[in-house]
Each structure stands twice: as structure tokens, then as C-alpha cells.
C-alpha positions as a Markdown table, in Angstrom:
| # | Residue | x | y | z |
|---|---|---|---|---|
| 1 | Unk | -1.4 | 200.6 | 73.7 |
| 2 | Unk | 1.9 | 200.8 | 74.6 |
| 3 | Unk | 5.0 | 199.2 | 73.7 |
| 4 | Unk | 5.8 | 196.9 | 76.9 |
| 5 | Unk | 9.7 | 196.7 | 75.9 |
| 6 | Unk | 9.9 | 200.6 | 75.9 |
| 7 | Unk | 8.2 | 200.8 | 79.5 |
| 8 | Unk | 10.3 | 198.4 | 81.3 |
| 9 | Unk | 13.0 | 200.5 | 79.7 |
| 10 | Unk | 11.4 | 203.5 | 81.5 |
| 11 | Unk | 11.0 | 201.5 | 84.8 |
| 12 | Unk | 14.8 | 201.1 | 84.8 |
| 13 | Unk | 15.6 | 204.9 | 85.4 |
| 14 | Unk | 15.9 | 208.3 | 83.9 |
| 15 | Unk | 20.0 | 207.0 | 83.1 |
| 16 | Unk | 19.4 | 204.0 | 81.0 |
| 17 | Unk | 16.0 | 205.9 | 79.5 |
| 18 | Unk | 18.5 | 208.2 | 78.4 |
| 19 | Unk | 21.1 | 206.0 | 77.2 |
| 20 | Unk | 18.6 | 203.7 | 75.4 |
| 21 | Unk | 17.1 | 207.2 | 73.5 |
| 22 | Unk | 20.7 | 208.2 | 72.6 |
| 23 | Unk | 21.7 | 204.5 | 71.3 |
| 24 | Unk | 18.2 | 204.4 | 69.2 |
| 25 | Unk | 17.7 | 207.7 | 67.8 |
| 26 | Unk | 15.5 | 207.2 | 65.5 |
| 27 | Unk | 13.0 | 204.7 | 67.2 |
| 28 | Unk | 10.0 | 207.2 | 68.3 |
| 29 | Unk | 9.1 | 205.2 | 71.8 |
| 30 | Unk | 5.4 | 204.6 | 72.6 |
| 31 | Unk | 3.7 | 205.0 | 75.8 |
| 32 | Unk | 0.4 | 205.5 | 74.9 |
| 33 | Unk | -2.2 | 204.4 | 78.1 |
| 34 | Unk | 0.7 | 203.5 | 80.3 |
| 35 | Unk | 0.6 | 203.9 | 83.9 |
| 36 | Unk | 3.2 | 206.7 | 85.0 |
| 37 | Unk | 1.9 | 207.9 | 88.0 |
| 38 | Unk | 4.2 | 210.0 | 90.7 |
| 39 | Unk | 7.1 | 208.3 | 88.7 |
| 40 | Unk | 10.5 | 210.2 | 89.0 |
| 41 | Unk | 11.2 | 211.8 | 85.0 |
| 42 | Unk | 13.2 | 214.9 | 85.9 |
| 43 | Unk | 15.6 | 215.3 | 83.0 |
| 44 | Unk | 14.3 | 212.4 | 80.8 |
| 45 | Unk | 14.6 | 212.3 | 76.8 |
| 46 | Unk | 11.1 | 211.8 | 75.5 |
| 47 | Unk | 11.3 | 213.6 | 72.7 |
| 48 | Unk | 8.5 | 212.9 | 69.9 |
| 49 | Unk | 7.7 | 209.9 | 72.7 |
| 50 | Unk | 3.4 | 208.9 | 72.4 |
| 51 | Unk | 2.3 | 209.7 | 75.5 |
| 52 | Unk | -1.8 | 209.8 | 74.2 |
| 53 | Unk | -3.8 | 208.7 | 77.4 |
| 54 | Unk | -0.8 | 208.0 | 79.6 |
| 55 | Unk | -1.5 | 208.9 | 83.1 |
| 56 | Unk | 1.0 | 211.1 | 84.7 |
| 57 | Unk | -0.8 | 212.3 | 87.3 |
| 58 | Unk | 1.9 | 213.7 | 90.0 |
| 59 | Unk | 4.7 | 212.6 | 87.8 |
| 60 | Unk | 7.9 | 214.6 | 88.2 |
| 61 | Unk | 9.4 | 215.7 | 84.9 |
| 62 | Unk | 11.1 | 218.5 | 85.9 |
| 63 | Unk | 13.6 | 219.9 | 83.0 |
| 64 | Unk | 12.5 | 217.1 | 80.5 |
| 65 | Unk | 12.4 | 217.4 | 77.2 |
| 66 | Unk | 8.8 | 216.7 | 75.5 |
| 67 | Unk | 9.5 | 218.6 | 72.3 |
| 68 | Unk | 7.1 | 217.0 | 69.6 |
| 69 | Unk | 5.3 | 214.9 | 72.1 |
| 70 | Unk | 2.1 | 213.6 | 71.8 |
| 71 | Unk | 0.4 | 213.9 | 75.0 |
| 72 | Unk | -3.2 | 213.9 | 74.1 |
| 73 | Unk | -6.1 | 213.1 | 76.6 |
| 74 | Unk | -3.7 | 212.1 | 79.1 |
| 75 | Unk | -4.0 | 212.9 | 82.8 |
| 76 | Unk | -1.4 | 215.2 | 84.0 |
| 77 | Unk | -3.0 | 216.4 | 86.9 |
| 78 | Unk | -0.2 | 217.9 | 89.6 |
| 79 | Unk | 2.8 | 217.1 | 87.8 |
| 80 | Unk | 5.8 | 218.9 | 87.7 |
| 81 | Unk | 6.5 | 220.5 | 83.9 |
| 82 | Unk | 8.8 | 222.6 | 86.2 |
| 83 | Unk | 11.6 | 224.0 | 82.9 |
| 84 | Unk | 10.4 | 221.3 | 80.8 |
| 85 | Unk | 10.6 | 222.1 | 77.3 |
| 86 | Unk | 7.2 | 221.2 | 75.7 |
| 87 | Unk | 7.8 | 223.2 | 72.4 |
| 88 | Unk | 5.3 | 221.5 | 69.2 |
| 89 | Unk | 4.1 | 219.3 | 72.0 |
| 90 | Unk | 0.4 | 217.8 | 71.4 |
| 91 | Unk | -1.4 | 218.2 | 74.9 |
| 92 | Unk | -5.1 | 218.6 | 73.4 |
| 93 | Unk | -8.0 | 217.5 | 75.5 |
| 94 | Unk | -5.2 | 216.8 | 78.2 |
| 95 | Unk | -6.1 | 216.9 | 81.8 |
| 96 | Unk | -3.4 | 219.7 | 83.3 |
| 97 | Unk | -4.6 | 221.0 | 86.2 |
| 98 | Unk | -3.0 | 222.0 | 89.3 |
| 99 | Unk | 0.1 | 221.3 | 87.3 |
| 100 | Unk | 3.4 | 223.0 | 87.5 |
| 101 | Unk | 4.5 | 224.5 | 84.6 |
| 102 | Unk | 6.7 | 227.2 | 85.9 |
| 103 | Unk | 9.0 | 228.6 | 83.4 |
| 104 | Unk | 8.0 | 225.7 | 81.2 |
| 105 | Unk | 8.7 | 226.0 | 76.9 |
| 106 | Unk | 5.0 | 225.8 | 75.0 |
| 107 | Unk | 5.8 | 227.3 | 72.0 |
| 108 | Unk | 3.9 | 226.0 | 69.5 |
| 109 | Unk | 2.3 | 223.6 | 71.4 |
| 110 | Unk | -1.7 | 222.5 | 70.7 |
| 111 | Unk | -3.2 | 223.0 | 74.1 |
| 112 | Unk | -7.2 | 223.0 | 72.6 |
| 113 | Unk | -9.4 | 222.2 | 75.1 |
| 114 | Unk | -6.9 | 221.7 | 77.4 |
| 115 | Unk | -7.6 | 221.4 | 81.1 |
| 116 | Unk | -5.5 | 223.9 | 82.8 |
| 117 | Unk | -7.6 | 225.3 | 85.6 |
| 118 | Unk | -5.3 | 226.5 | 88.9 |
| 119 | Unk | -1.9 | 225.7 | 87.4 |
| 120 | Unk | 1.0 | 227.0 | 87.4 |
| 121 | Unk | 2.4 | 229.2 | 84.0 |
| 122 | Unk | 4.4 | 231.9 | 85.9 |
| 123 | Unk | 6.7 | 233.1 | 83.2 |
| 124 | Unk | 6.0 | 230.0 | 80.9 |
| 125 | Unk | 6.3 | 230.5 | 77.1 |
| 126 | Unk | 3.2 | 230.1 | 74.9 |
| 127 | Unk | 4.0 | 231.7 | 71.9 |
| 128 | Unk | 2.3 | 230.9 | 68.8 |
| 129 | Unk | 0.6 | 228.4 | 70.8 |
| 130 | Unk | -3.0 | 226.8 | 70.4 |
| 131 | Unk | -5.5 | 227.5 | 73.1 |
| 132 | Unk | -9.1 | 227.7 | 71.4 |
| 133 | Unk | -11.3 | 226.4 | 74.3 |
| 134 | Unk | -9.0 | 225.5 | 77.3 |
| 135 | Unk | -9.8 | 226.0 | 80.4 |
| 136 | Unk | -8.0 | 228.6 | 82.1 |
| 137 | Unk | -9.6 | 229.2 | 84.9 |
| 138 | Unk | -7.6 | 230.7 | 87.4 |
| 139 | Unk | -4.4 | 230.0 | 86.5 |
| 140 | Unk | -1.2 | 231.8 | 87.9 |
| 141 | Unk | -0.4 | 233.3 | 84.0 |
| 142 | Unk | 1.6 | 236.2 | 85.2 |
| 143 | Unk | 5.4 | 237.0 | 83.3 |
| 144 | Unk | 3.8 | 234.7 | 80.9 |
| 145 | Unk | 4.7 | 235.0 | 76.7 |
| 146 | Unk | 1.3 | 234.5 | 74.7 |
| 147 | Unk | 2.7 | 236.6 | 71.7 |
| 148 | Unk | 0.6 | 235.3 | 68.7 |
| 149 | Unk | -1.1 | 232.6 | 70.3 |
| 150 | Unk | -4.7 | 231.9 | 69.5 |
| 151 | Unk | -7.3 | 231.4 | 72.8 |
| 152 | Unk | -10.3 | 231.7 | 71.2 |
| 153 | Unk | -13.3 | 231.2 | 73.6 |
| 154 | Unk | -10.7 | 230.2 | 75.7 |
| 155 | Unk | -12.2 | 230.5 | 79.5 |
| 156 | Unk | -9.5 | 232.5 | 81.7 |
| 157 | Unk | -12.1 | 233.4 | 84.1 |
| 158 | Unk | -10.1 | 234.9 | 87.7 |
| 159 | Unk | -6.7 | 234.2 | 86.4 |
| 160 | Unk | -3.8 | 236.1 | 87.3 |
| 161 | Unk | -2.4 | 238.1 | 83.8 |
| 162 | Unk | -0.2 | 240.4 | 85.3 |
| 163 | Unk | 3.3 | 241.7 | 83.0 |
| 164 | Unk | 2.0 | 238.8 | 80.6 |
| 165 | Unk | 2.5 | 239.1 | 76.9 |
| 166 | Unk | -0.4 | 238.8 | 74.6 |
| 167 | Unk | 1.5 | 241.0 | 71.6 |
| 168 | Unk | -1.0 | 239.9 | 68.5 |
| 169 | Unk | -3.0 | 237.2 | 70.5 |
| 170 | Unk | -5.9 | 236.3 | 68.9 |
| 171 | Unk | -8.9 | 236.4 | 72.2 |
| 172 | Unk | -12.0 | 236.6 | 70.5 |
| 173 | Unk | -15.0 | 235.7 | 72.4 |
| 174 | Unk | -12.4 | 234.7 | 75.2 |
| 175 | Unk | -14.1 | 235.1 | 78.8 |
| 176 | Unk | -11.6 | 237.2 | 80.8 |
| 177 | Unk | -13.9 | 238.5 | 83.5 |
| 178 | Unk | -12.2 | 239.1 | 86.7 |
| 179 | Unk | -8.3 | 238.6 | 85.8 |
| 180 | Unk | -5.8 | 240.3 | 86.9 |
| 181 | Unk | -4.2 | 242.0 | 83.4 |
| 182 | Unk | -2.0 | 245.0 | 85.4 |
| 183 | Unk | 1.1 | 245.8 | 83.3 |
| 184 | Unk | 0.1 | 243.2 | 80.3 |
| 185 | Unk | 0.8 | 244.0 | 76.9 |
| 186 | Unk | -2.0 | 243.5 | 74.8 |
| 187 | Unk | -0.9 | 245.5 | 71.5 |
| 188 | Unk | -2.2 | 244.4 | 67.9 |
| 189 | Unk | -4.7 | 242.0 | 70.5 |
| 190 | Unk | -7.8 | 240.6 | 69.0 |
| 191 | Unk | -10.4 | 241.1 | 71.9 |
| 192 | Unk | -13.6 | 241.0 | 70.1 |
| 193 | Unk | -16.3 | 239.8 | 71.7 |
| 194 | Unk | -14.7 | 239.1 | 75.1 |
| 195 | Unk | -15.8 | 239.2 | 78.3 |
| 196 | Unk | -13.3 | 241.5 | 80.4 |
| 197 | Unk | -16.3 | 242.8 | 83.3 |
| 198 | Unk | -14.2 | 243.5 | 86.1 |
| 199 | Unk | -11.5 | 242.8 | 85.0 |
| 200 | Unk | -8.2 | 244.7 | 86.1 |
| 201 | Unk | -6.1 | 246.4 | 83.2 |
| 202 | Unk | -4.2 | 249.3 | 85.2 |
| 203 | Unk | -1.3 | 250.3 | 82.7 |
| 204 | Unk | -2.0 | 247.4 | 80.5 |
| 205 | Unk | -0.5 | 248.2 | 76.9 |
| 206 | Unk | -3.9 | 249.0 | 74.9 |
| 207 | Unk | -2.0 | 250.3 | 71.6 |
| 208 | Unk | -4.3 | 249.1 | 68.7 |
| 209 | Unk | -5.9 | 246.8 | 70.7 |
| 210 | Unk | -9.0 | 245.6 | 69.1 |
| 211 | Unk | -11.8 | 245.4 | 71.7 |
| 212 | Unk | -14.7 | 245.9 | 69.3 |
| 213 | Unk | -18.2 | 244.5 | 71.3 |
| 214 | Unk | -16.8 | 243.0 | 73.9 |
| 215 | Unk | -17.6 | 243.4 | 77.6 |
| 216 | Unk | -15.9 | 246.3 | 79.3 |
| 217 | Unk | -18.0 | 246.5 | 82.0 |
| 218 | Unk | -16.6 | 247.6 | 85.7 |
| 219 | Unk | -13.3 | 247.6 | 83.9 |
| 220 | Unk | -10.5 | 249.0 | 85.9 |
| 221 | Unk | -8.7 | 251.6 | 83.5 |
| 222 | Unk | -6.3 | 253.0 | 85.5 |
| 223 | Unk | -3.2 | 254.2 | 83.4 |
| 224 | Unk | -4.1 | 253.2 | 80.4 |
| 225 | Unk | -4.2 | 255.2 | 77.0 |
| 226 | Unk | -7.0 | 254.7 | 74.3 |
| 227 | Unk | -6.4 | 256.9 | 71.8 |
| 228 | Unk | -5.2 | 253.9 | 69.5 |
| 229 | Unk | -7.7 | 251.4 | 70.7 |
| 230 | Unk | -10.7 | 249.7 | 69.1 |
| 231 | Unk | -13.8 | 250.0 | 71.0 |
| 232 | Unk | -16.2 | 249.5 | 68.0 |
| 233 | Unk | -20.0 | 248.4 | 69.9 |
| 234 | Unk | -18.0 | 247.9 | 73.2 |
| 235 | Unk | -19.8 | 248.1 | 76.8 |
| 236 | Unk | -17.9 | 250.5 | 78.6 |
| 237 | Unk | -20.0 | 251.3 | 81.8 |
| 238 | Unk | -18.8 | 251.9 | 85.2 |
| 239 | Unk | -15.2 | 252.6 | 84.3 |
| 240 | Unk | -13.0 | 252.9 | 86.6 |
| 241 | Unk | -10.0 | 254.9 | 86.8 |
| 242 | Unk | -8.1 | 255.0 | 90.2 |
């Protein structure tokens, strides 16, 4: 539960939030279960702050800073990560959907089975983040930095991929059927197993790309070069190249 001292702090404003976390640096606040939602958090310290089951739901925290916070299981749903920094951030089993994460800082974050279907990513960075089984289902991903990150059997089903950044990603059995992946760069990519039918990869980045058994059905090819890629027990029917 959380700390009732620290929330009334919170209740007071963004300004004396602030104020208190700089006059008590090391005390790690706790707002585990608390009732945050649609409350007004642009710009607010909550750095390694517990957030675990918190509801949030519409909550503005536009430009905060949530590096090292634990946000597990809470409900997010709709709020505004708009350039919040979220780097080493625990947000497992969190309920993110329809949030706004534009331009938002992930890196290194641990977003397993992380509910983020329909929200917002556009040019967020995810690098060397954890995504094995979240729930990506069209989400607006495009400009986004997945370098290294791991999203095994993650589900991005219909999401929009274009320009993003998937240098050494780790996709195994990820389902990625019907996403738009024009212009992404998906070199050194582990792909086994997944399920890219449909999907649309016109002058994606396929150098070394390891696509060994996975579903290349339907595939739109348009632009891209193969001579370097993996294709080990893939299905390749019905490729289509204009």
C-alpha cells in the first residue's frame, strides 16, 4: 500500500513534489495502489518512485522522469508518457493501452506482457528493452529504436513499423502479420519462427536477417535484397514484388 504522507505530498502539486524529492534524495517514495487518475504530473520527479498497481489511467506525465520506476500491473490506460523518460523502468504486466508515448525514453525498460495495444511509440526509444509477450497490437511504432531489444512471441499484429529500428532484435516466434515494416532496418534480426503473412517490408534492411521457418507468406518484397538473408525452412509463397 502506499505511503499516505508521500501522496498527500503528491496532491499538493508537481512544485512541492519536486521540492520535497530534491530536499529527500534518498527516500525512494511509495505509491503502490494509489489512486492517480487524470491527475496533472507533467515534469514530476518520480524517479525509482513504486508505482506497482497505481492507477494512472489518463494521468498527464508529460516530460516526467520515471527512470527506475516500478510501475508493474498498474493501469496506465490513455496517459500521456509524452518525452517522459522511462529508461530501467519496471512496467511488466502493466495496462498501456491507448497511451501516449511519443518520443518517450524505454531503454532498458521491462515491458513483458505488457499491454500496449493502439498506443502511441512514434519515435520512442526501446533499446535493449524487454518485450517477450506484450501486446502490440496495432501500435503506431514507426521512427521507433528497438535495437537489441528482445520481443519474443511478442504479438505486433497490424502495427505500423515503418523507418523503425530493429538492428539485432531478437523476434523469434513474434506474430508480425499484417504490419507495416517499409524502410525498417532489421539487420543481424532474429526472425525465426515468426509470422510476417502479409506483411509489408518494401526496402526494409534484410542484411543477415535471420528468417529461418518463419511465415513469409503474401509478403510484400518490394526493394529489398536477399542475398545475405536467412531463409532456412521459410514459407515464401505469393511474393510480391511491386
Amino acid at each position: 500500500m502506499a505511503d499516505q504522507e508521500h501522496v498527500e505530498i503528491l496532491h499538493k502539486g508537481v512544485t512541492a513534489w519536486n521540492q520535497w524529492r530534491q530536499q529527500h534524495p534518498i527516500i525512494r517514495p511509495n505509491l503502490s495502489r494509489a489512486c492517480l487518475r487524470s491527475a496533472a504530473l507533467n515534469g514530476a520527479n518520480l524517479r525509482n518512485t513504486v508505482l506497482s498497481g497505481a492507477d494512472l489511467r489518463s494521468a498527464d506525465l508529460f516530460n516526467a522522469d520515471l527512470r527506475n520506476a516500478s510501475l508493474f500491473n498498474a493501469n496506465l490506460f490513455s496517459t500521456n508518457f509524452t518525452d517522459a523518460d522511462l529508461s530501467d523502468a519496471d512496467l511488466s504486466d502493466a495496462d498501456l493501452s491507448y497511451a501516449s508515448l511519443f518520443n518517450a525514453v524505454l531503454r532498458n525498460a521491462d515491458l513483458r506482457s505488457t499491454n500496449l495495444r493502439n498506443a502511441d511509440l512514434f519515435n520512442a526509444n526501446l533499446f535493449n528493452a524487454d518485450l517477450r509477450n506484450a501486446d502490440l497490437f496495432s501500435a503506431d511504432l514507426r521512427n521507433a529504436d528497438f535495437r537489441n531489444a528482445i520481443l519474443r512471441n511478442t504479438d505486433l499484429h497490424n502495427a505500423n513499423l515503418f523507418n523503425a529500428d530493429f538492428g539485432y532484435a531478437k523476434l523469434s516466434y513474434a506474430n508480425l502479420a499484417n504490419t507495416n515494416l517499409r524502410n525498417s532496418n532489421l539487420f543481424h534480426a532474429d526472425l525465426r519462427h515468426a509470422n510476417l503473412r502479409n506483411a509489408d517490408l518494401r526496402h526494409a534492411n534484410l542484411f543477415h536477417t535471420d528468417l529461418s521457418y518463419a511465415n513469409l507468406q503474401t509478403i510484400n518484397v518490394m526493394g529489398c535484397d536477399f542475398s545475405h538473408t536467412i531463409l532456412t525452412g521459410a514459407s515464401i509463397q505469393d511474393w510480391q514484388t511491386t
